[in-house]
N, C-alpha and C positions, 0 to 999 in steps of 0.2 A: 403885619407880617413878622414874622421871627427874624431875629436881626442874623442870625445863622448864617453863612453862606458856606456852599462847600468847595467851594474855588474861586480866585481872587480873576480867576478867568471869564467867570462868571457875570462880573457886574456889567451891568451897563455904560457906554462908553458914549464919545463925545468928539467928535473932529471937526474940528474948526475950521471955518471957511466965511464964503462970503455970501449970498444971496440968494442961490440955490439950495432949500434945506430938503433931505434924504433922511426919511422918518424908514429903519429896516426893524422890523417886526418877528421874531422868532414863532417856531412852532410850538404846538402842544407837547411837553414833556422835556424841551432843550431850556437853552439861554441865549441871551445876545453871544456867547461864543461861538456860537456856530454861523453868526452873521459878518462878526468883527472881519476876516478875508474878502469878502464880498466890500463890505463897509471900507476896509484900507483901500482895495481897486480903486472904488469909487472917489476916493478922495482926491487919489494919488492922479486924476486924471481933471483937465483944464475944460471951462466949458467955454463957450463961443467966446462970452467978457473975457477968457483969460482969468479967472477965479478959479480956482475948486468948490468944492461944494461944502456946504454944511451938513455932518453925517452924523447921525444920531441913531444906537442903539439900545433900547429899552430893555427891560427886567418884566415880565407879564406876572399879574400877582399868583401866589403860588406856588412860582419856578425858583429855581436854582438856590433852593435852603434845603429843606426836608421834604419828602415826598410824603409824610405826614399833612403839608403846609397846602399843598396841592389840594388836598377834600376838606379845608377850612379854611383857604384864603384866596381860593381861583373862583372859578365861575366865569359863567357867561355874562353876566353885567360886569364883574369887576375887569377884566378883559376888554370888554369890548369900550366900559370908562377911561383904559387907562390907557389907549388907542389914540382913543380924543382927545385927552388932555393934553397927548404926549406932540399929537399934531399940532394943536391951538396952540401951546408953548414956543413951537419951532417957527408954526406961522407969523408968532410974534416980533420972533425977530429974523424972519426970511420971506421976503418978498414971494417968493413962491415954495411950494413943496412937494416932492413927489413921497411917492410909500410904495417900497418892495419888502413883502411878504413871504415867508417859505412856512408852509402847509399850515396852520392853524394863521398862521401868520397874517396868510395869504388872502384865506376867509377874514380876516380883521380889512386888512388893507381895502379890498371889495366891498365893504360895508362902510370905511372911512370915505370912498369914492363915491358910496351912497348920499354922505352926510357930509359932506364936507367940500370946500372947491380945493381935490387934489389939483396940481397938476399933471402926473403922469402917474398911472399905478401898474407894478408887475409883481402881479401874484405870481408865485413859483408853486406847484406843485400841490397847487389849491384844493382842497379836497370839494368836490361836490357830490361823487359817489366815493365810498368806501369799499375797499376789496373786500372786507371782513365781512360778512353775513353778521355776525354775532356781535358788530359792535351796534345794531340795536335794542340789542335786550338790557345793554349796560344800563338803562336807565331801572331796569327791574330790578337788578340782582345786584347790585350798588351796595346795597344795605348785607348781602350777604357774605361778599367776594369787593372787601373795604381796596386791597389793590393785587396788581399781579407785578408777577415779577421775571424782565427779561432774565434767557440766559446769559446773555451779556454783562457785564457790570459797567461802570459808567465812562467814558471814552474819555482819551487824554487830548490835550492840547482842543483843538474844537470842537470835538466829538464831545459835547459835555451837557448833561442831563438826567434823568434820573432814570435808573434802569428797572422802569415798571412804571405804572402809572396810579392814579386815583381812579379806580372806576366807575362813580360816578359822574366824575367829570366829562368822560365819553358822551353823554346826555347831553351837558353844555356845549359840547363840541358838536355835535348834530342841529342842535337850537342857532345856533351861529350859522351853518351851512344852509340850512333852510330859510334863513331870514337872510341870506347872503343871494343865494340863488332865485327865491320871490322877484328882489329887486334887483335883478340883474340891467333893466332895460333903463333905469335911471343912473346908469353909469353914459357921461360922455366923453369924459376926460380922454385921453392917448392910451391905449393899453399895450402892453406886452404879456402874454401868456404863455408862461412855461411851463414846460410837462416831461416829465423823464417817461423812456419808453418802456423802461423795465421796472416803474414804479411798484413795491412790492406791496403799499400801503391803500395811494388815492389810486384809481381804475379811471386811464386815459382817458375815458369819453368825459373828465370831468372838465376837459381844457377846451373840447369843443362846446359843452354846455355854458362854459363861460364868453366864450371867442363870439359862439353864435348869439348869444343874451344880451351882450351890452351893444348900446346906442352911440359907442362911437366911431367916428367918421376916420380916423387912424386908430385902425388896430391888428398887431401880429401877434403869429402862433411860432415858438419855440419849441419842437420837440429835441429833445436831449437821448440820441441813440442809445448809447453807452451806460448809462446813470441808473441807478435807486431812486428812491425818496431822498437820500439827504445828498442831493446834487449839489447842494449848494458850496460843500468840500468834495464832492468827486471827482472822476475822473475828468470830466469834461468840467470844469469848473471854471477854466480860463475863457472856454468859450461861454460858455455864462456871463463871466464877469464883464468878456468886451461885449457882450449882445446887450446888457443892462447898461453901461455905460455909452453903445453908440444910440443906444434909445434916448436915455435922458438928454444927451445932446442934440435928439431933434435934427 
């Protein structure tokens, strides 16, 4: 990947703790900046031993350089690689691990729960259907319409990502969701499923495709009345944070 980055806010971070490791997973087109508030909550809060947790947020390949970097260094394998690695590492040195996910993220985390013995996973805002009709055909017209570009430009302090995307990556991101949702029923770990109601992106019924699909014996539904897609800094965001951390505390 190009050594590049376009904000020192960007990188991936690391908070130190004791035995409970917290692997947080960014979306498609963001950075671990838009996890890092979620990520400090979580730290900042004591679990049953009286520890905090170990919080770890990744860099997915592709993000947070160039949006050139995106349609020649992401994909759905490298993604979905660097998911695993980034657990297996944490599991290394944490007795256990949970993985909270926001929208691409979310789909990884759900797929780590596949392959992996999480301990608790809470997809946020998991895409299983897309509002967008037309983000199927990204995988046709990839080669014509190389990327688009919001009207927005790129958000300050959290809000940080790139403002457009690789369109063929759209593709990858479908390939993820559908190999996410196949295997829904070999999830048994703890779940928490979060869903904003005024999602402008994933189409709500994607919280009960998940809620209803996995196999496990504890599991809640979060809907977020107030919120967008990037709930994760919105307005409800506090209640977020304590519904994610009184979940990990079990």
């Amino acid at each position: 990947m190009a050594a590049h980055r376009f904000s020192e806010r960007a990188q991936p971070f690391l908070l130190e703790g004791g035995a409970h490791g917290v692997l947080l997973l960014h979306g498609f087109t963001a950075t671990p900046a838009m996890m890092y508030p979620l990520g400090k909550a979580l730290h900042a809060n004591l679990d049953v031993s009286g520890q905090r947790p170990t919080v770890q947020g990744i860099l997915l390949p592709g993000h947070g350089t160039r949006i050139q970097d995106m349609r020649s260094h992401g994909g759905y394998t490298p993604w979905l690689n660097a998911a695993i690695d980034a657990f297996d590492a944490l599991a290394a040195r944490c007795d256990r691990v949970s993985v909270i996910g926001h929208s691409m993220g979310g789909v990884l985390a759900l797929l780590l729960a596949q392959q992996r013995p999480v301990h608790n996973v809470i997809p946020i805002a998991a895409p299983m259907r897309l509002c967008r009709f037309t983000a199927r055909l990204a995988p046709y017209i990839g080669w014509a319409i190389p990327f688009t570009v919001d009207k927005r430009g790129p958000g300050e302090d959290c809000d940080l990502g790139y403002a457009g995307m690789a369109v063929c990556r759209v593709g990858d991101l479908l390939r993820l969701m559908r190999q996410a949702e196949r295997n829904l029923a070999q999830i048994s770990c703890p779940i928490l499923v979060v869903q904003p109601i005024n999602d402008e992106t994933v189409r709500a019924a994607s919280a009960n495709i998940i809620y209803n699909g996995v196999s496990s014996q504890r599991k809640e539904l979060l809907w977020l009345e107030r919120s967008g897609h990037g709930c994760v800094i919105g307005p409800e965001h506090q209640q977020l944070f304590d519904a994610c951390g009184s979940f990990l505390r079990g």
